[in-house]
C-alpha positions in Angstrom: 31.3 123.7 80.5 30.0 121.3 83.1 31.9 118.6 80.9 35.0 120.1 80.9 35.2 121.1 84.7 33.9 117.4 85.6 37.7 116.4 83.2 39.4 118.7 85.2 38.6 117.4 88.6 38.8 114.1 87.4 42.2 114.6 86.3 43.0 116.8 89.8 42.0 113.5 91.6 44.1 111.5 89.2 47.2 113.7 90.3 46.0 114.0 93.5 46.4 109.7 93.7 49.8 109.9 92.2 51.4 112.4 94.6 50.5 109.9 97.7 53.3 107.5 96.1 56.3 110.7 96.6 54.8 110.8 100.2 54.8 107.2 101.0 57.9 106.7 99.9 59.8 108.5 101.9 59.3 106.8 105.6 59.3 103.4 103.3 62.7 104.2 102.0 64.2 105.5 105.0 63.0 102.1 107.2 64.8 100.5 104.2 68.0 102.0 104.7 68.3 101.8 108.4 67.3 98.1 108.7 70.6 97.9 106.4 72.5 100.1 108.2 71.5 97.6 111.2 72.1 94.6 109.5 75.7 95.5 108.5 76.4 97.1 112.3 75.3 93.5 113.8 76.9 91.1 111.0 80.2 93.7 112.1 83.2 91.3 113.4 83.1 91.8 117.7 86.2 93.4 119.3 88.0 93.2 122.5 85.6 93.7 125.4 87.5 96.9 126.0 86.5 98.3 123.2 83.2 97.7 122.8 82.2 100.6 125.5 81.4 103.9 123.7 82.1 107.3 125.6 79.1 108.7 127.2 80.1 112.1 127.9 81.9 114.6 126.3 85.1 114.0 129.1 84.8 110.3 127.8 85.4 111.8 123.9 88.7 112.9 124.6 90.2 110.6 127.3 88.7 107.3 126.2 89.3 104.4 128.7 92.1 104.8 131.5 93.0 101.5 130.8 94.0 101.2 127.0 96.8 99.5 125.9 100.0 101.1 125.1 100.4 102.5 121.5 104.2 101.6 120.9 104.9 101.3 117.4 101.9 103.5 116.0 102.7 107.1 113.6 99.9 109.4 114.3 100.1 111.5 111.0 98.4 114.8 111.1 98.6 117.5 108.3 98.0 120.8 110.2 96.6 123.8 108.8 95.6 127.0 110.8 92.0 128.5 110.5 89.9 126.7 112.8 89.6 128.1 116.8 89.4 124.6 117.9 93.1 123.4 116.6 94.7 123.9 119.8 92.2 121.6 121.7 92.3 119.1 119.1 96.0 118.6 119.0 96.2 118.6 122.7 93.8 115.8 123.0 96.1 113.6 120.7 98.8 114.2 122.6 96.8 112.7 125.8 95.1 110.4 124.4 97.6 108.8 122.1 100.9 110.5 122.7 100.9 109.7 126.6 100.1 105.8 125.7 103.2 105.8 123.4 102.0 106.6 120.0 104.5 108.6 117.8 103.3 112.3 116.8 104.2 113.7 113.6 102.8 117.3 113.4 102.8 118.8 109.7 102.6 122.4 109.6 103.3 124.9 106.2 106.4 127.3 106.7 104.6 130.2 106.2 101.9 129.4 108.6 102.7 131.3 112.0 99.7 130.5 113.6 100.1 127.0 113.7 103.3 127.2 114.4 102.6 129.3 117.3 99.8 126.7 118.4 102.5 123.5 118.5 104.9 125.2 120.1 102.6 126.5 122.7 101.0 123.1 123.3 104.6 121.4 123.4 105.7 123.9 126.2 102.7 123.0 128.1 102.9 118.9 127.6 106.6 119.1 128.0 106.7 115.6 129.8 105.0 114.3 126.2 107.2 116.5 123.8 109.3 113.6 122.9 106.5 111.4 121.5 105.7 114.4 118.8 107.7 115.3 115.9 107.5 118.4 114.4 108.1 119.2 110.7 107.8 122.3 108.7 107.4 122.3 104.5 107.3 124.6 101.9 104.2 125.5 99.9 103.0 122.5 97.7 103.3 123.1 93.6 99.8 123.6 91.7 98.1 120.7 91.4 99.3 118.7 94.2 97.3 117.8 97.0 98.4 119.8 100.0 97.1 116.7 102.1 98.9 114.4 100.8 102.2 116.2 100.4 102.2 117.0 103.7 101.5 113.0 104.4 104.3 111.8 101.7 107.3 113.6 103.4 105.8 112.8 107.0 105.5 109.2 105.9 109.5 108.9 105.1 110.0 109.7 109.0 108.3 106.3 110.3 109.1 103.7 111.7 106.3 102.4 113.7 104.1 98.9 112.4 101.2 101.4 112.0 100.3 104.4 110.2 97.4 106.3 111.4 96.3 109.3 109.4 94.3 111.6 111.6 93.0 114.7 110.7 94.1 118.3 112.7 90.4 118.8 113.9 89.8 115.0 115.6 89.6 113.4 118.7 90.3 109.6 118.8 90.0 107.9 121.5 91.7 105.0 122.3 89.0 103.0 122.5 88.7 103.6 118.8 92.0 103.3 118.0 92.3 99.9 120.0 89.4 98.5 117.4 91.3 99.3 114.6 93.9 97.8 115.2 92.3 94.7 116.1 90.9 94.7 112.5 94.0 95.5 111.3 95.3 92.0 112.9 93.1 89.9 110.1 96.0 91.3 108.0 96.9 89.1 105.4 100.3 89.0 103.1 98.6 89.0 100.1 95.6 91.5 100.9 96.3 94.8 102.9 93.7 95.9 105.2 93.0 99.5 106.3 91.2 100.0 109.1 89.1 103.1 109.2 86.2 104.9 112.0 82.8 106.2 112.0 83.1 110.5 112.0 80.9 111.6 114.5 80.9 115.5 115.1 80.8 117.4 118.7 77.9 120.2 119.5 79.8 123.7 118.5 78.3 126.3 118.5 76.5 128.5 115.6 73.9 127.8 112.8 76.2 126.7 110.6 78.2 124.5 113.1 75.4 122.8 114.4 74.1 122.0 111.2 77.4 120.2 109.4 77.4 118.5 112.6 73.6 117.0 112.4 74.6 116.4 108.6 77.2 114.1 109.5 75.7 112.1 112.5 72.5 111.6 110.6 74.3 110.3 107.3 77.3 108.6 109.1 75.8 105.0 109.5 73.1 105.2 106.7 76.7 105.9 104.3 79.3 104.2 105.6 78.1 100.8 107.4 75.3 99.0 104.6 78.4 98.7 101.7 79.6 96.0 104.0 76.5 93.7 103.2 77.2 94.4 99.2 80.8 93.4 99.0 82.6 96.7 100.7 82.8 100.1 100.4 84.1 102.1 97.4 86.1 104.6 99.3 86.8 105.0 103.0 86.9 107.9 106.0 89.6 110.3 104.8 89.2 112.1 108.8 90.7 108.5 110.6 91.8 105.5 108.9 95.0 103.2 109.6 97.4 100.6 108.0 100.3 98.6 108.5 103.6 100.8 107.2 104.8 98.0 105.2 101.5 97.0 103.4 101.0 100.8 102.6 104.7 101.1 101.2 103.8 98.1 99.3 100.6 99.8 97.5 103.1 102.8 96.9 102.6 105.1 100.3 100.8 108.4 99.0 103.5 109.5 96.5 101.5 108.1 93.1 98.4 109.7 94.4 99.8 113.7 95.0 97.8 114.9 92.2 94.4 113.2 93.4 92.7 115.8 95.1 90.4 113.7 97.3 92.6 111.6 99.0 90.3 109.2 100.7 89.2 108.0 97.0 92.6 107.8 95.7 93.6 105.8 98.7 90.6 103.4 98.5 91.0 102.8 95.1 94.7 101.9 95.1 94.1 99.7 98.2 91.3 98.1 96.6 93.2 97.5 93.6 96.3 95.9 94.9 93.2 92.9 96.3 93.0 94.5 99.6 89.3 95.4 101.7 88.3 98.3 103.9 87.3 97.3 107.2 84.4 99.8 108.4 84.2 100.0 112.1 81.1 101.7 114.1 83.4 103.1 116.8 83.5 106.8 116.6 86.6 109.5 115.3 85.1 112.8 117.0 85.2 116.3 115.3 84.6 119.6 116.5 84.5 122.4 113.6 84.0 125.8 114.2 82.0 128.0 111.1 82.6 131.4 111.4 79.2 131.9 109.4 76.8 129.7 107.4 78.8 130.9 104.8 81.8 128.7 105.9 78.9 125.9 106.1 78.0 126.2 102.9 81.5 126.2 101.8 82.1 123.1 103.6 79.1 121.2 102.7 79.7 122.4 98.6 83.2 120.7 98.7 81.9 117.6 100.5 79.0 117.3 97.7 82.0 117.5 95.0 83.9 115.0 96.2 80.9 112.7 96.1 80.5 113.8 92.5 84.0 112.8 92.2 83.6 109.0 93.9 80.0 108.5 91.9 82.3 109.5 88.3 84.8 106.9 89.5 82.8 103.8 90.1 81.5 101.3 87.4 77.7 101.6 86.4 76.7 98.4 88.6 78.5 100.5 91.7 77.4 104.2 90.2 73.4 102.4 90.6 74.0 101.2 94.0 75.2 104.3 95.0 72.2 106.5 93.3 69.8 103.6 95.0 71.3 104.2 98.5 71.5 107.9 98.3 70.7 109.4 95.8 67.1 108.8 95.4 66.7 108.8 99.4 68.6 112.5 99.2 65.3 114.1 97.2 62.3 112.1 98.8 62.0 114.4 102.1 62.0 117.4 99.5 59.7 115.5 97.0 57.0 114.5 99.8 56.9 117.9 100.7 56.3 118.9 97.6 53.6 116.8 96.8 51.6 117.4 100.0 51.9 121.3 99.1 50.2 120.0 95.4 47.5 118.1 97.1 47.4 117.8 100.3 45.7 114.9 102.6 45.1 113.5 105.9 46.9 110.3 104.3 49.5 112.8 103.4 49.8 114.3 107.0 50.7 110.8 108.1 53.2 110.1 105.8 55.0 113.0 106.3 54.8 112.6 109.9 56.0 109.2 110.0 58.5 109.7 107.5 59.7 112.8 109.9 59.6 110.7 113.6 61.7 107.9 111.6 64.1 110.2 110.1 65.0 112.4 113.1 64.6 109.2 115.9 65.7 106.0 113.8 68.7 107.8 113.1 69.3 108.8 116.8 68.9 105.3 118.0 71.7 104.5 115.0 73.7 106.9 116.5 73.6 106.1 119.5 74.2 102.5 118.8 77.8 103.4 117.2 79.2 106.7 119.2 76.9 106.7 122.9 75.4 109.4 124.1 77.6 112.3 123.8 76.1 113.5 120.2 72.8 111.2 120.2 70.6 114.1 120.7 67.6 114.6 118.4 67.3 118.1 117.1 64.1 117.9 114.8 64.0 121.3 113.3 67.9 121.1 112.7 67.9 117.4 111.3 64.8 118.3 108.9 66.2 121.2 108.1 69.5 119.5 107.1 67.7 117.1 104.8 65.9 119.8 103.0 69.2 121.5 102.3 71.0 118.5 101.1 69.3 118.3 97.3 70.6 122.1 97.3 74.2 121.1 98.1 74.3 118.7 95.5 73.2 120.5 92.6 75.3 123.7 93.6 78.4 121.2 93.0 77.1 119.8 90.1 77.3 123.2 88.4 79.8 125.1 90.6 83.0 123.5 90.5 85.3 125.8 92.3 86.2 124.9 95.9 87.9 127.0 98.6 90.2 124.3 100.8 91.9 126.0 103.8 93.8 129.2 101.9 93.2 127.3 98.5 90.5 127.6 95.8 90.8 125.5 92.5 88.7 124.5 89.4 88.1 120.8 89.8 87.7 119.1 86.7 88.7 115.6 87.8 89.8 113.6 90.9 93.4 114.1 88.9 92.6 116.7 87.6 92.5 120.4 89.1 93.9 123.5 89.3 95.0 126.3 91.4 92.2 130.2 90.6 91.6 133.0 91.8 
């Protein structure tokens, strides 16, 4: 007897050793990452010195500097859909901040949504000094199969004439600050290899569990996801809420018309740019968004059909890219959950520390990266939120890896490929 419980505490130990490796790991891969995610933001080409200023306060997110230069020749396409409280606020702010510098306007609405109609004409009665920068265009229900997006983008698209196509999402603020930057990237714009330009998503306080934590899911993940592919020969697929081209490089690649039955858009559109030899230039300046969740319900929602879509990008890339990508996040996804795990199996003083290093880098590295790309007006660290997201993250990811029905706006569909999905009930 005394044998066998001298094995069994021998082996306890022996577990005991190996669950300290779980726990270390996590503050050593999450120093890892965002030494990368600094590398690539220093290494990133400098911008006018008008553009390198970041808005500081939430009056700064919407205005952007007084002194931007005109946007003459610029399309501002934005699909609208009704459903979120905050469309009116968001559309307004385009109009100020884009539409009174010169930019053109086009406003996509359905024909059988009243709402939004409602909303634009409302906002074009108020701003009737700016009504002749925005152009207004109602269309019919898109067929089964077909990216309501991107229909909505194809016909909009025929309507330009402008040197640059922005393609800004119903819910953003972009200031012009931003806006300025990509277009300077755009100016390394080569015949032979088309450029789009495309911003940092960074999302505004709103208010609600649910809200609040989408919004700490993005600004944590932001830089750590989108800046490091720049050190490792470019990113795979780009920021579907704010990205820009020149018209004529993006007509050259086929506008959006070969890519209507690709239901994440961003993909489709990196992988066709990318294809034709061109590059996605990352910037750190921020796009703002502001969603409002009814319940966590809507959060969950939300974050399920983001989690797809990564599915969707991981499926499309080769195995050297698909490793990279599991390296980067995957494995960094599960450690907070892991580590917590194996402290609960055997816990430690040496575990204590880990954790609580691997905590105070998480929630303060990632402010400081925040705060390097968007300011101050969404650098705020909200420990019990940001852990909290973290935790839930592993969750997300395998409820879309066995779930694969998403609710979009008033659509749900079966998804069974990136071309591949269908309209349900």
């Amino acid at each position: 007897m005394n044998a066998m419980t001298t094995h069994m505490l021998e082996t306890f130990r022996a577990f005991a050793w190996w669950s300290l490796a779980p726990i270390a790991l996590w503050p050593a891969w999450e120093l890892w990452r965002q030494m990368r995610a600094w590398r690539a933001l220093r290494t990133m080409p400098p911008t006018p010195a008008r553009v390198a200023r970041r808005a500081s306060t939430e009056a700064d997110v919407e205005t952007g500097d007084a002194d931007a230069r005109p946007f003459v020749g610029i399309d501002v396409l934005q699909p609208i859909r009704s459903g979120d409280v905050g469309l009116g606020e968001a559309l307004a702010a385009s109009l100020r901040a884009l539409g009174a510098r010169g930019a053109r306007l086009h406003w996509a609405i359905d024909e059988d949504d009243v709402v939004a109609g409602n909303v634009v004409r409302s906002l074009l009665r108020k701003h009737a000094a700016l009504a002749s920068q925005v152009a207004v265009s109602a269309h019919p229900e898109c067929p089964s199969g077909v990216n309501p997006k991107l229909f909505k983008l194809d016909r909009a698209l025929a309507h330009c004439a402008g040197d640059v196509v922005l393609v800004l999402d119903d819910d953003a603020h972009l200031p012009p600050a931003t806006l300025d930057a990509l277009l300077a990237a755009l100016d390394g714009d080569r015949e032979t290899a088309p450029v789009v330009a495309t911003a940092l998503p960074a999302y505004l306080p709103a208010q609600g569990l649910g809200a609040r934590l989408l919004a700490r899911f993005v600004n944590d993940n932001a830089a750590l996801t989108y800046l490091p592919p720049r050190l490792s020969g470019g990113a795979p697929t780009l920021n579907g809420m704010c990205w820009a081209m020149r018209r004529e490089r993006l007509l050259r690649i086929g506008g959006f018309a070969p890519w209507l039955r690709h239901l994440t858009d961003d993909l489709a559109m990196a992988q066709a740019l990318l294809r034709a030899g061109g590059r996605i230039e990352q910037r750190s300046e921020p796009v703002w968004m502001r969603t409002a969740l009814p319940d966590f319900g809507a959060y969950r929602r939300q974050m399920h059909r983001w989690m797809l879509f990564a599915h969707l990008l991981l499926r499309s890339q080769p195995w050297a890219a698909r490793a990279r990508i599991l390296l980067g996040h995957g494995v960094p996804m599960l450690l907070p959950m892991i580590a917590l795990a194996a402290f609960a199996f055997a816990p430690s003083w040496f575990g204590v520390a880990a954790l609580a290093l691997g905590a105070t880098l998480h929630v303060l590295g990632r402010k400081r990266l925040q705060r390097a790309c968007a300011g101050a007006a969404t650098a705020k660290a909200e420990p019990l939120l940001s852990l909290l997201s973290a935790l839930l993250l592993p969750l997300h990811a395998l409820h879309a890896a066995v779930d694969r029905r998403i609710r979009w706006r008033t659509h749900r569909y079966r998804v069974y490929a990136n071309d591949r999905f269908v309209d349900c009930e």
